[in-house]
Structures are given as structure tokens and as C-alpha cells.
C-alpha positions in Angstrom: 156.0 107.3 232.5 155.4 105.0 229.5 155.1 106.4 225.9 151.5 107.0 225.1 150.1 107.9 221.8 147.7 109.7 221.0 144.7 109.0 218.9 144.1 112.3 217.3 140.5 110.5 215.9 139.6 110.5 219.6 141.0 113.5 220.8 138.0 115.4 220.7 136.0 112.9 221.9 135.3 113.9 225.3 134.3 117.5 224.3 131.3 119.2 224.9 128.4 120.0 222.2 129.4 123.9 223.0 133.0 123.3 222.5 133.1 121.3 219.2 131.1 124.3 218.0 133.6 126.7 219.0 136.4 124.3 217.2 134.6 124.2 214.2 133.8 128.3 213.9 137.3 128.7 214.7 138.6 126.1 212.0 135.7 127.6 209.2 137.5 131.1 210.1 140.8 130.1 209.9 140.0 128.5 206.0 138.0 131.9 205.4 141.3 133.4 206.1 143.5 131.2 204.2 142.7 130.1 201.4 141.4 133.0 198.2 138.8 130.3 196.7 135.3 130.3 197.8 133.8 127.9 198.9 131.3 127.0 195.6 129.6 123.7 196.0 129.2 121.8 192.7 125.3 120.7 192.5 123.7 119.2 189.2 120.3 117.1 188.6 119.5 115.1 186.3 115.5 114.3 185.0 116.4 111.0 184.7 119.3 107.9 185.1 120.1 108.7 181.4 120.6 111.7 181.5 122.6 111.5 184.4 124.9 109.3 182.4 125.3 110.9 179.1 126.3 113.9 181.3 129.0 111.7 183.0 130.2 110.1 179.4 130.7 113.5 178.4 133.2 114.7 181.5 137.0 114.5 181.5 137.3 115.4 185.1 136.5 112.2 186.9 136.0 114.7 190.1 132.5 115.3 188.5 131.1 111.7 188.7 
């Protein structure tokens, strides 16, 4: 049998709607489990472009912008 390698991109290709549900609860609870940070999304708005970017001039953490 000749090597074959596998395409971990496509490896849930072929699954079912049901069963990449199931995948991704069991993944979400294994992160729960894992890691002791919460997940805390980072959301800011802005009135305007300018403010926006006087906001952004300000940061050091280029994670923000």
C-alpha cells in the first residue's frame, strides 16, 4: 500500500452537519477545561474614523488595532 497523507484541512470534510456539532462542543469543553482564562471578547466603537484612530495612536499593544 503506497504512503498516503493526509490532509487534516479535509479530514472533516465528509462529516455530517450533526457530527461537526458534536466536534465542536466536544473541543469548546475540552478549552473550558483547560485553559483558567475566560473567554472575554475585546469589543470597542468608535463615533467616528477619528476617533477610531486617535484611540489606535494611543495603543502600545498592536493586538488592539
Amino acid at each position: 500500500m503506497p504512503f498516503q497523507e493526509k490532509n487534516n484541512a479535509l479530514e472533516g470534510a465528509f462529516y455530517s452537519l450533526k457530527k461537526r456539532l458534536k466536534t465542536l462542543d466536544e473541543l469548546y469543553q475540552q478549552y473550558c477545561w483547560l485553559t483558567p482564562h475566560k473567554l472575554k471578547p475585546f469589543v470597542k466603537s468608535f463615533n467616528s474614523i477619528r476617533d477610531y484612530e486617535a484611540w489606535k495612536r494611543k495603543q502600545k499593544n498592536p493586538w488592539y488595532w
